[in-house]
GUTIGU-328230 format. One record per residue (C-alpha): z, y, x. Coordinates in steps of 0.02 Angstrom, whole numbers, padded with zeros to 5 digits, always signed. Last residue first. Layout:
// GUTIGU-328230
ZYX/...
END
This chain:
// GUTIGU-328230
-02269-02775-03217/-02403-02640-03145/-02284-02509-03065/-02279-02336-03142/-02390-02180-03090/-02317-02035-03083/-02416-01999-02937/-02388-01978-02748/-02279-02123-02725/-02153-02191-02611/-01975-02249-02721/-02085-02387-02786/-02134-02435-02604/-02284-02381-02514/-02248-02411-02341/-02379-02563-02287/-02515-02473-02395/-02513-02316-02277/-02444-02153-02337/-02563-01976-02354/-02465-01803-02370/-02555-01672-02420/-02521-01523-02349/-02498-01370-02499/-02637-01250-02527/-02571-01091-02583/-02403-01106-02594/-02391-01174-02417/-02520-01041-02347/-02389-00902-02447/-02225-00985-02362/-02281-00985-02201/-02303-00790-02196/-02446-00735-02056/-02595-00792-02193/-02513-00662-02313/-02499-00523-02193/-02693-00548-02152/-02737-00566-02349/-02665-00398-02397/-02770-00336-02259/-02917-00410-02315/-02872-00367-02496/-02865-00495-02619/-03013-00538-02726/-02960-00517-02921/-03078-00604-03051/-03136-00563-03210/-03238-00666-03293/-03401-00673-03369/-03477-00808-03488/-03636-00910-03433/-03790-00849-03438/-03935-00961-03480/-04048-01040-03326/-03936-01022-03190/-03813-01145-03292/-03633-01066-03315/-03527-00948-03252/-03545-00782-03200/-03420-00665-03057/-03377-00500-03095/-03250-00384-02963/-03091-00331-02947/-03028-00273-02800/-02849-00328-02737/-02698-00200-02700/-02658-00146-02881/-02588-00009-02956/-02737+00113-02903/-02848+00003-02979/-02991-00061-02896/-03194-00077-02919/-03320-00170-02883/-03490-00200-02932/-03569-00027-02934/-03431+00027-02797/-03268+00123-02812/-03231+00299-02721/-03059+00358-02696/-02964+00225-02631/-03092+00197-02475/-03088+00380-02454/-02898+00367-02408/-02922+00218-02297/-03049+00337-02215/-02929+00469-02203/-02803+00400-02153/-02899+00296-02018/-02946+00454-01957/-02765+00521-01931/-02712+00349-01839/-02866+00365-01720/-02809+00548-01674/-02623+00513-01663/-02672+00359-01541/-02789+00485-01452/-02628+00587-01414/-02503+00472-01367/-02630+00391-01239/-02674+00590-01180/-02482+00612-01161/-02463+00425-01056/-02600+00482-00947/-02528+00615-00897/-02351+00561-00885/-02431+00435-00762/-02539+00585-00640/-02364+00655-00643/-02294+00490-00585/-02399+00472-00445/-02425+00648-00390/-02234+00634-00361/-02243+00430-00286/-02386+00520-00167/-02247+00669-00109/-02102+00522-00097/-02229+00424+00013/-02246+00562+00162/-02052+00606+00142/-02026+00409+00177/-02170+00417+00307/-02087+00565+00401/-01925+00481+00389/-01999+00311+00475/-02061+00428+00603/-01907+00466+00637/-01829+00318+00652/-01953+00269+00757/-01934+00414+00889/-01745+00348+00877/-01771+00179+00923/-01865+00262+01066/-01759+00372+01125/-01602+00256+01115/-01575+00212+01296/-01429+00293+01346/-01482+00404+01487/-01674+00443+01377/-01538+00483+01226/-01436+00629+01317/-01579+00695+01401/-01657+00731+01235/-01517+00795+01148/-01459+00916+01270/-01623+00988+01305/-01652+01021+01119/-01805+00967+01038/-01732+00799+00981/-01645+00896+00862/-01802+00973+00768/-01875+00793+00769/-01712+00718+00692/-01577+00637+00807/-01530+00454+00752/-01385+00357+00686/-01325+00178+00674/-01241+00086+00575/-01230+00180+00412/-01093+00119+00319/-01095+00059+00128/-00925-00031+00099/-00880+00051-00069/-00690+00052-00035/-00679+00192+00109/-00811+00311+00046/-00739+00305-00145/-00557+00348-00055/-00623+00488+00045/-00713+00553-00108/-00569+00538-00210/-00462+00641-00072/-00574+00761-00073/-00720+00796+00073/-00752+00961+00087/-00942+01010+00161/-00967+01188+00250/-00898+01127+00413/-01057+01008+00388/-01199+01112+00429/-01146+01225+00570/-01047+01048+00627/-01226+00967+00659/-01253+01069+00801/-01392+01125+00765/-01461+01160+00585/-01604+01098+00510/-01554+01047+00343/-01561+00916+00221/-01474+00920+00060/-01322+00822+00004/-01218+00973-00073/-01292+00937-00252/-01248+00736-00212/-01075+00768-00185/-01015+00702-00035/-01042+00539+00036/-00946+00494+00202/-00990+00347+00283/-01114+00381+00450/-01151+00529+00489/-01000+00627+00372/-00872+00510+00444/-00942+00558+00634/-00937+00740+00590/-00744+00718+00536/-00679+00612+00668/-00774+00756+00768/-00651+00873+00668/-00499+00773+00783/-00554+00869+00953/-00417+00818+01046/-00266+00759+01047/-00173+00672+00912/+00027+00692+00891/+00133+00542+00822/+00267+00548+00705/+00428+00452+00632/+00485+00365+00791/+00579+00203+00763/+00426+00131+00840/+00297+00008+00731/+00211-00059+00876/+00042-00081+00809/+00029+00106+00753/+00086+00165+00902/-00044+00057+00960/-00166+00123+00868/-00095+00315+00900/-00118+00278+01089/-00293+00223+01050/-00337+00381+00975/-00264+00502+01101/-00379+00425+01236/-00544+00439+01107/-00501+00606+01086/-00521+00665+01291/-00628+00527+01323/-00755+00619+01180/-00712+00803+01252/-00722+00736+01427/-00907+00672+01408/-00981+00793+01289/-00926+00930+01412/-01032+00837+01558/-01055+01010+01663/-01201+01096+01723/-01211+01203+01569/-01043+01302+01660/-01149+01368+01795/-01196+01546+01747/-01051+01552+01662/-00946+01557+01846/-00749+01604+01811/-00753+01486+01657/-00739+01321+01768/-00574+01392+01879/-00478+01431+01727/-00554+01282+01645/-00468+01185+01810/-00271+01248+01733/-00289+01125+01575/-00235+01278+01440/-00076+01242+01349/-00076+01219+01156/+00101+01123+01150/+00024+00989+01057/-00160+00989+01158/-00307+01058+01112/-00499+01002+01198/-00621+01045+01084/-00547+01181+00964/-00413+01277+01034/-00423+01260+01236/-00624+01276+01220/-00639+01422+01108/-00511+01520+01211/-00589+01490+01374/-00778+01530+01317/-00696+01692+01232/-00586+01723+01419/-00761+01705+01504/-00855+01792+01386/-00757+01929+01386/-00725+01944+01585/-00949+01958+01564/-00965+02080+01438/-00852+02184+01505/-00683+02225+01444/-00611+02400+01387/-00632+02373+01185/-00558+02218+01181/-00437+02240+01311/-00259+02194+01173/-00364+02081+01075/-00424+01982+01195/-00257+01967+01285/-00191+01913+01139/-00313+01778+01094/-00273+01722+01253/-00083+01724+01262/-00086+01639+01114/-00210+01492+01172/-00072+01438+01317/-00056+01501+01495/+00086+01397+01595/+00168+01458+01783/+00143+01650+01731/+00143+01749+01876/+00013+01881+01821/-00105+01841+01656/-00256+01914+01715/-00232+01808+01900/-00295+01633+01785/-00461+01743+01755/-00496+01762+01948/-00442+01609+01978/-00358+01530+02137/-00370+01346+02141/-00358+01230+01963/-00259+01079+01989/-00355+00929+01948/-00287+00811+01787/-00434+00890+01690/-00552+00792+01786/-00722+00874+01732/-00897+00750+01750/-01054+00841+01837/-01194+00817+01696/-01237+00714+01561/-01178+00729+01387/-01209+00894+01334/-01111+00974+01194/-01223+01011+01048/-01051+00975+00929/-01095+00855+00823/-01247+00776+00875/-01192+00777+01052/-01031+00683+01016/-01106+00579+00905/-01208+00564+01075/-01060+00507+01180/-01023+00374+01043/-00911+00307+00915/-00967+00136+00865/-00973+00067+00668/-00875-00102+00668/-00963-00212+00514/-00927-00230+00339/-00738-00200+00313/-00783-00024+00407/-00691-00061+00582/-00703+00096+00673/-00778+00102+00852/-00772+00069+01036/-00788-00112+01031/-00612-00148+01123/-00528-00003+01045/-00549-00051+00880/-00498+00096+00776/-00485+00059+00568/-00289+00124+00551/-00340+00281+00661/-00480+00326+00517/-00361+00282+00378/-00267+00395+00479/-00378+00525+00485/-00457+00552+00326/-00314+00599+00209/-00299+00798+00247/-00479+00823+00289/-00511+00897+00453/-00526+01069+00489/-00625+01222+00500/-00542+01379+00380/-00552+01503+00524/-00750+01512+00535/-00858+01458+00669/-01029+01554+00693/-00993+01616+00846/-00965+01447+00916/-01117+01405+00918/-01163+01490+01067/-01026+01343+01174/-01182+01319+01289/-01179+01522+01343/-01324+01623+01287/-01244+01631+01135/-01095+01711+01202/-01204+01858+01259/-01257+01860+01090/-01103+01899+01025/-01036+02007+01132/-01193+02116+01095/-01145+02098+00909/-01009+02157+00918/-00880+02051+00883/-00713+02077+00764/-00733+01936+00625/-00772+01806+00768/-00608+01839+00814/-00530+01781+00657/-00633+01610+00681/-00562+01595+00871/-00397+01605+00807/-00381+01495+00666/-00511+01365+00725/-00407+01216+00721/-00382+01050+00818/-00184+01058+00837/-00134+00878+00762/+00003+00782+00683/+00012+00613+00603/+00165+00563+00522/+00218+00377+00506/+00346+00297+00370/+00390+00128+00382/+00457+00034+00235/+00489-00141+00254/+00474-00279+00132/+00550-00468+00108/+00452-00599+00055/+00559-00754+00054/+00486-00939+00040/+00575-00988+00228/+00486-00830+00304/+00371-00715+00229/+00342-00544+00335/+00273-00375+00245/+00241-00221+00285/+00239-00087+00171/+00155+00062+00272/+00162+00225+00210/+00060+00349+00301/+00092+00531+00325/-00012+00655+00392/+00056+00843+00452/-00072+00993+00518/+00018+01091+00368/+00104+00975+00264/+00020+00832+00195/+00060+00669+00121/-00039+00500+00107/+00019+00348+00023/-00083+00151+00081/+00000+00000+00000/
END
């Protein structure tokens, strides 16, 4: 039995356990919070105060995108630890009941636009002497705050250039690589203080080992069932998000549109996922496997280098092309079934013309009576004159009634008419007729 809570950055799991022994179930309660600090609270509210020259000197930058963040990003409230709950560490993935869907470097890249190849970052390494670490003095620890203040406080008095570092800085300590007590890894310092070089870098790389680390310490502390209450995730949690979104998550059809956006988060931060969605995503066991950059997205540097080093180009050329033909053969299935309603109106209509003519003919039919013939209006057979007798003298005349040809088609389809009409007869061999098997009234000869 699976109950989520929330409170703030705050998930809470029940977990009824339970362990049979000697015919006796007994249950244990456990209750587990996770926490986490992926947000975009204070880079979104400075996004509200750019110019736009600083902002286009950040796009210029590989973290551009983050411009367009807004402060309300975050995960759903009741997605991550069913998410945490489903890790396999071992196959690098979530188990989906069906099959285990992997978490990749180029999720990663689809998500964010980070590149995944390039020099790899140890954040363990001690940063040397910075020339953005020496704006905040002495201070043994720099966290986010003292960032976003600084910002603030020389907005209008720094370059374009100390901006964008300390912006770059900020974005990247909050939102793809936070931590619980929201200190700054000391070798960003040191990273930031040359943009000109900071594409070089495998950012896809360290944010994913960076998440994916925190995640299999939750597992465990999952397995383990400690006396502790909560757990704290690192990392860039919203890419559990993006991921769910790729490859399980189904929104509401009216926001299900396709777009060209890049990274994929510019579309998807847009997207809410309820908790009935969530729950309709987990239990209907449709997953998609695997997932593949569009032609637009396979455009970008990042992208491209990032699926010729893991080998998926060319399934994902194919996949593409299979979307163009699927767009290609939804446009012909269109002119398809308007070229069928078509037809079926002018069907419709030429049945309405043959049924008014027929009216009318069956009504002149009624109207006029021939030399010979002729028909009351009370009646549905003709009359007409038939002679008997010799051919030499004339016989007498009768009347006789001819039925109607299409009073005699419904007739000859009912089985009781053609009965009454001309009844079967019914011929018996010598060897079975018996006084109680006879045709006529005749009486046996004595």
């Amino acid at each position: 039995m699976l109950t989520a809570r929330y409170d703030k950055f705050c998930f809470s799991i029940y977990l009824q356990i339970c362990h049979v022994k000697n015919d006796i179930t007994i249950f244990f309660l456990f209750q587990i919070c996770f926490r986490h600090s992926c947000r975009t609270k204070l880079i979104g509210s400075l996004n509200n105060k750019l110019t736009d020259e600083q902002k286009s000197f950040i796009r210029g930058t590989p973290f551009g995108w983050m411009v367009e963040l807004t402060e309300s990003v975050k995960i759903s409230r009741n997605l991550l630890t069913p998410l945490i709950s489903r890790w396999v560490e071992r196959l690098g993935g979530f188990d989906m009941s069906a099959q285990v869907v992997g978490f990749t470097y180029l999720d990663v890249c689809l998500g964010l636009g980070l590149r995944v190849v390039g020099e790899n970052i140890d954040l363990n390494q001690e940063g040397l002497n910075s020339d953005s670490r020496n704006l905040f003095g002495a201070s043994q620890v720099v966290d986010i705050d003292m960032v976003y203040d600084y910002i603030l406080k020389h907005i209008k008095v720094l370059c374009l250039e100390d901006f964008g570092k300390l912006y770059v800085l900020l974005a990247i300590s909050e939102f793809l690589l936070p931590n619980r007590n929201g200190t700054i890894f000391s070798i960003l310092f040191n990273i930031v203080d040359d943009l000109g070089s900071i594409g070089k870098f495998n950012w896809g790389r360290v944010v994913y080992e960076f998440l994916v680390g925190s995640i299999c310490e939750a597992k465990l502390f999952l397995k383990e069932k400690q006396s502790t209450k909560h757990f704290h995730v690192a990392g860039c949690v919203y890419l559990l998000q993006l991921w769910s979104f790729d490859h399980f998550l189904i929104p509401n059809l009216k926001d299900c549109q396709r777009t060209t956006k890049f990274p994929r988060i510019l579309h998807w931060m847009e997207m809410k996922a309820g908790d009935n969605v969530i729950k309709r995503s987990l239990t209907n066991n449709t997953v998609v496997a695997d997932v593949a950059a569009s032609a637009e997205e396979l455009t970008n540097p990042f992208v491209k280098e990032g699926f010729e080093v893991y080998g998926r180009q060319s399934k994902g050329t194919k996949i593409v092309d299979l979307i163009k033909a699927v767009e290609q053969q939804e446009s012909v299935l269109g002119e398809l079934q308007k070229e069928l309603e078509d037809l079926n109106a002018m069907m419709i209509e030429r049945k309405n013309q043959r049924q008014h003519q027929q009216g009318k003919m069956n009504f002149s039919d009624f109207g006029e009576a021939s030399a010979g013939h002729s028909q009351t209006p009370n009646s549905n057979h003709p009359i007409g004159c038939i002679e008997f007798g010799n051919s030499g003298d004339r016989g007498h005349v009768e009347e006789v009634h001819f039925p109607n040809q299409d009073t005699q088609e419904s007739e000859q389809s009912n089985m009781y008419v053609r009965r009454r009409e001309g009844p079967r007869l019914r011929v018996k061999s010598i060897a079975i007729r018996t006084p109680f098997a006879a045709f006529s009234g005749r009486k046996r000869n004595k």
